[in-house]
C-alpha positions as MATLAB code, in Angstrom:
seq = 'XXXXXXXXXXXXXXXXXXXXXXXXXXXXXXXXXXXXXXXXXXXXXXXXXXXXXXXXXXXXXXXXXXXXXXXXXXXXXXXXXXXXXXXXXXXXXXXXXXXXXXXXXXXXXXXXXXXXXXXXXXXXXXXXXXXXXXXXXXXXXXXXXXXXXXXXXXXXXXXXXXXXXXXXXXXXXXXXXXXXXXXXXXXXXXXXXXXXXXXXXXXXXXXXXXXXXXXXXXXXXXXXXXXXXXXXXXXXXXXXXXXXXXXXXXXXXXXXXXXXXXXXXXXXXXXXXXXX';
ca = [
      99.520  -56.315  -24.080;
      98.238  -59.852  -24.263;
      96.343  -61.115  -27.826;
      93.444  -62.407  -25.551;
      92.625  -62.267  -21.995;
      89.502  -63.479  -20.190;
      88.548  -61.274  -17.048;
      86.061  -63.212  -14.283;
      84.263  -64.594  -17.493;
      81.017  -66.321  -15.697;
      78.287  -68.384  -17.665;
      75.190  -69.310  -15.892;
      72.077  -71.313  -17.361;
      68.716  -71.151  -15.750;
      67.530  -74.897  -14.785;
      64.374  -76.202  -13.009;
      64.555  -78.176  -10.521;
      62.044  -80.225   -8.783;
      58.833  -81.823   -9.335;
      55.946  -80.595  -11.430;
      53.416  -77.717   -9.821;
      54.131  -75.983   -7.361;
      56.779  -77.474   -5.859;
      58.899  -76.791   -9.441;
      61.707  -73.643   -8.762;
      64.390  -72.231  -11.324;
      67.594  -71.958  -10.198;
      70.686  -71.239  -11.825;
      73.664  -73.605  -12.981;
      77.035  -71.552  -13.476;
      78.885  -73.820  -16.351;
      81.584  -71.427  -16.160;
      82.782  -69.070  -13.304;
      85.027  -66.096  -12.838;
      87.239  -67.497  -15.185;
      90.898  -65.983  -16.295;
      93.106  -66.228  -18.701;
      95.378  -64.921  -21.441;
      97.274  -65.513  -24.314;
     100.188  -64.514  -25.852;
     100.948  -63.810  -29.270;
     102.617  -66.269  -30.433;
     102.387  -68.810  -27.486;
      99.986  -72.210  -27.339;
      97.844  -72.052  -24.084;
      96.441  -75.621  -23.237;
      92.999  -75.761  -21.370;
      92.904  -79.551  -19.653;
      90.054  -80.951  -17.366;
      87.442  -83.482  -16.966;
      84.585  -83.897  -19.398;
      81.968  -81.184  -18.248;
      84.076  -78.534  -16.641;
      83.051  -76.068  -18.951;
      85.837  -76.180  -21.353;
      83.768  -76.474  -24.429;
      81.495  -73.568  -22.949;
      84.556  -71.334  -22.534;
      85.255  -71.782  -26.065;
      82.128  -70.792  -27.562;
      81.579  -67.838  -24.793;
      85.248  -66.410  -26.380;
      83.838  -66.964  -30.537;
      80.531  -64.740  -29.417;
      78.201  -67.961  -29.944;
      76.898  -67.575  -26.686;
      76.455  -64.411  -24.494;
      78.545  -64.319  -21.369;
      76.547  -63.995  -17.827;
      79.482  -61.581  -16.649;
      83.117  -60.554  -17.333;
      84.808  -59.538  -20.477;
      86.393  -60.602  -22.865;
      89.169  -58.930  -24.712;
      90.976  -59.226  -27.995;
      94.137  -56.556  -28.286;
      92.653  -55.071  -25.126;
      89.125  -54.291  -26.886;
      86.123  -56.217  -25.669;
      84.492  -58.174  -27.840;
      81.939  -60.101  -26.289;
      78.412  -58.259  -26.106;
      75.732  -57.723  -28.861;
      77.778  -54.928  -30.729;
      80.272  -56.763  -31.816;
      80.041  -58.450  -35.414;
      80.966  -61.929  -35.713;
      82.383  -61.385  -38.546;
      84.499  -59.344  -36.918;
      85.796  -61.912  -34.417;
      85.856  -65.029  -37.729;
      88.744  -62.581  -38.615;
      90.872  -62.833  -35.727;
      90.070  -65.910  -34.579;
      89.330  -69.160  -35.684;
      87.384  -72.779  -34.108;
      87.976  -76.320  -34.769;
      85.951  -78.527  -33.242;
      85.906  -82.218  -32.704;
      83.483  -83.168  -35.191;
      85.147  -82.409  -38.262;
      82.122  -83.921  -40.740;
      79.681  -81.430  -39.067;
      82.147  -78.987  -40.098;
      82.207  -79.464  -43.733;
      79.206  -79.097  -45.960;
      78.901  -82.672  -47.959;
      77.921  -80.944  -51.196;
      81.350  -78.585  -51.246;
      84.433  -79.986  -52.606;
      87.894  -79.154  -50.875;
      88.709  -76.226  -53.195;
      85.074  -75.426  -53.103;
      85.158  -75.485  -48.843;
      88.751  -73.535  -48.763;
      87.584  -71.030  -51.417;
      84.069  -70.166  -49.678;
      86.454  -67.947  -46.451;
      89.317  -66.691  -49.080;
      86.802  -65.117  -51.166;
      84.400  -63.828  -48.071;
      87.312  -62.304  -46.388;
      90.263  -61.223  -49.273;
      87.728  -60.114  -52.430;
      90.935  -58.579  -53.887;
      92.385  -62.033  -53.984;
      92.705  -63.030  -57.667;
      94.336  -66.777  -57.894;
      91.915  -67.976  -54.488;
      92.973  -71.288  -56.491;
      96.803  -70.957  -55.651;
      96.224  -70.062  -51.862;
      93.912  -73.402  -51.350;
      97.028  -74.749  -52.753;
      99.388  -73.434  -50.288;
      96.678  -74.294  -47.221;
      96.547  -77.588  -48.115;
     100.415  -78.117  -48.089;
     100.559  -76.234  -44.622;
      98.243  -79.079  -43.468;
     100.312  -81.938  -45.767;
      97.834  -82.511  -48.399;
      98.493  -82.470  -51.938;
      96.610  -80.167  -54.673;
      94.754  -83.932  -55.779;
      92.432  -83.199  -52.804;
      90.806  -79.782  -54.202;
      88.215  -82.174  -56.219;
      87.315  -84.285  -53.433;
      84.452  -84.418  -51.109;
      84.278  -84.536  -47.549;
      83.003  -88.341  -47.576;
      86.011  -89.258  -49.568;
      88.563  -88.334  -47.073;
      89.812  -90.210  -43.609;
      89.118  -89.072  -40.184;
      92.472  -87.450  -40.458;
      91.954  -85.871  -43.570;
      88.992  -84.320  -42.820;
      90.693  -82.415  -39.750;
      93.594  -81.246  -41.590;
      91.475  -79.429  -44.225;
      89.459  -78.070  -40.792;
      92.402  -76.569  -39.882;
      93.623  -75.531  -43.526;
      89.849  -73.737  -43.554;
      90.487  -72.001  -40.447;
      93.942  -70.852  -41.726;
      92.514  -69.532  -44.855;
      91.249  -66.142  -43.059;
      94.943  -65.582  -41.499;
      93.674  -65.628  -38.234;
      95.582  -64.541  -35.474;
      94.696  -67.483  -32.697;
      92.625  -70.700  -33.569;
      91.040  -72.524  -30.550;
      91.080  -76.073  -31.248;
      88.179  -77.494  -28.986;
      89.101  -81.650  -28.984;
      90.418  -81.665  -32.275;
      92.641  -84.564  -31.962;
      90.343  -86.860  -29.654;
      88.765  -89.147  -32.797;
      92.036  -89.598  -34.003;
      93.775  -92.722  -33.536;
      97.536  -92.645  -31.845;
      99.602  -92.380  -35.106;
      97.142  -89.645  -36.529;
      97.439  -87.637  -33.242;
     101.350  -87.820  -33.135;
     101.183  -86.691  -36.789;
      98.581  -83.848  -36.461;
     100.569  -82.498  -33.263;
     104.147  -82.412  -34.749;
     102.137  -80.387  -37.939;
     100.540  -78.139  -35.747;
     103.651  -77.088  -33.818;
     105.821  -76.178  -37.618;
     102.372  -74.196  -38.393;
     102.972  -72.223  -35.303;
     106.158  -71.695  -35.842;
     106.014  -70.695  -39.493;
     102.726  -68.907  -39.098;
     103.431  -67.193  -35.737;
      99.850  -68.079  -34.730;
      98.280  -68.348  -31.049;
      96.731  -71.162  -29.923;
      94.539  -72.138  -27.296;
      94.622  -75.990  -26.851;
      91.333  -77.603  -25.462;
      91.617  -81.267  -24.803;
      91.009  -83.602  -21.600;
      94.072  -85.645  -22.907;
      97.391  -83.888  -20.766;
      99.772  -85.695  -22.563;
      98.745  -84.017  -26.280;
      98.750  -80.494  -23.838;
     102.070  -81.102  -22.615;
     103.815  -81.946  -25.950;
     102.312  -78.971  -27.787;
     101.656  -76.171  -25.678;
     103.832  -73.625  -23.431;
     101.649  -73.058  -20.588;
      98.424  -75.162  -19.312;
      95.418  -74.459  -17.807;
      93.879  -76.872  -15.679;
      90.139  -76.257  -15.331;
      87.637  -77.941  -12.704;
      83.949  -77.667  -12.277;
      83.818  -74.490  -14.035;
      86.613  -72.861  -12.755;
      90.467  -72.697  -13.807;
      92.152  -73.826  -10.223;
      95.883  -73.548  -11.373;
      97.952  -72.550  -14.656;
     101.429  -73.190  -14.978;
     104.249  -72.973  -17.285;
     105.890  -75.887  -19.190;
     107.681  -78.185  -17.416;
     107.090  -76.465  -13.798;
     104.611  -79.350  -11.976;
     105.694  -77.797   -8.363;
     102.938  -74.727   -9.056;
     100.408  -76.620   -8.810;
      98.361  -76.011   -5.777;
      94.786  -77.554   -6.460;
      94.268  -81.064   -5.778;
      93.052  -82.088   -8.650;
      95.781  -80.798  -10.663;
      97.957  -82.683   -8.384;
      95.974  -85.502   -9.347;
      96.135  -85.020  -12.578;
      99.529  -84.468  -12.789;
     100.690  -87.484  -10.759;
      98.299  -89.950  -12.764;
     100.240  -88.588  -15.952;
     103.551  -89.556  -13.560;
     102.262  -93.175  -13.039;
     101.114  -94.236  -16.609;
     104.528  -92.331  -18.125;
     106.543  -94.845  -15.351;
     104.686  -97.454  -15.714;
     105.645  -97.471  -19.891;
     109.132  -97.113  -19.289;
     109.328 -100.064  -17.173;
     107.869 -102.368  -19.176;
     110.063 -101.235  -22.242;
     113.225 -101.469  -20.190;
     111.963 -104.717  -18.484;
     113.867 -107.453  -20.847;
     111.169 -109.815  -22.708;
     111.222 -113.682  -21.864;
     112.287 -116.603  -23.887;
     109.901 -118.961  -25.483;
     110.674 -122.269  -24.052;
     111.004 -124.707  -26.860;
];
């Protein structure tokens, strides 16, 4: 049975189009459509496309923040999109990072303040919350020194990592991580990938990957999604390009061929000599 599976998910939003009066007519703008897809436990599932081909929409039609138009949605085979289920229900089992971290954390919370709020919501039993904010914030390579901090104090970086320490704090089983490493320069990204893969691995946790960048998709995730105008037009396993049928995946693909070719040749290309 897979952890999460999305069955001919479809999101429309009424629009009006035309001028004013009578000449004015709604229509309907499908931002996502018929979409499927699963996840394993245990496996990292990258979604990659263009900006505005409904990737962020996905994500917040699988937390329950919006209503889906049609389909269902499924969590250990039980549906879980619709008006009867509790969000709190679905904060359990799954988690969000976005890209804005500082919308994310509230200004007036320290660290320990932030990481306690979800330990004690979730685990009331819990008696030392202290000692587990402890342990989050080494999973994410912080040191205990950053409990008293605020959010203003920390880097671009920093504030990610205790994002992701946050959304580790309720044990979730799969955390969708929608652009969560696009601010980030290229020595913070490389970092914050290589930490999220030994999470994974030590914390046997699903993810689902959403990012327009294929090469941050490639290095962390075991099957990708590529998803176009609202639709997912081809997934395919690690490493296996020849699946692709859609032409923009081909596209994509072969772009990611070019740049990756074009790198290696000007490291290997041997540098001239400054004539004296």
């Amino acid at each position: 049975m897979q952890l999460l599976e999305l069955r001919r998910v479809t999101k429309e939003y009424p629009v009006r189009t035309g001028s004013k009066g009578w000449f004015r007519r709604r229509t309907t703008l499908q931002a996502v459509r018929e979409v499927y897809l699963t996840v394993k436990k245990g496996e990292s599932v990258g979604l990659v496309g263009e900006s505005g081909s409904g990737k962020s929409t996905l994500a917040k039609l699988i937390m329950n923040l919006e209503p889906v138009t049609s389909g269902q949605i499924l969590l250990h085979g039980q549906v879980i999109n619709g008006k009867r289920v509790k969000p709190r229900q679905i904060f359990k089992q799954m988690q969000l990072v976005l890209q804005d971290s500082a919308s994310s954390l509230y200004p007036k919370m320290s660290v320990g303040e932030l990481l306690e709020e979800p330990i004690r919501n979730y685990f009331p039993e819990e008696t030392e919350p202290k000692k587990r904010c402890v342990k989050l914030l080494e999973l994410v390579e912080l040191d205990d020194s950053f409990l008293s901090r605020y959010p203003h104090q920390l880097s671009g970086g920093q504030k990610q990592r205790v994002c992701i320490a946050k959304a580790l704090a309720v044990k979730p089983e799969i955390i969708i991580f929608d652009e969560s490493v696009a601010s980030l320069d290229q020595p913070s990204q490389a970092s914050m990938m290589e930490m999220l893969k030994r999470i994974q691995k030590d914390e046997q946790i699903s993810y689902l990957f959403i990012t327009h960048d294929l090469p941050s998709a490639i290095q962390l995730c075991d099957r990708i999604a590529v998803m176009y105008q609202g639709e997912i037009v081809d997934t395919i396993t690690q490493g296996d390009e020849r699946q692709l049928r859609h032409p923009y995946s081909r596209l994509l693909f072969q772009t990611l061929d070019l740049e990756s070719g074009s790198v290696m040749q000007e490291q290997s290309s041997p540098k001239r000599r400054k004539r004296l």
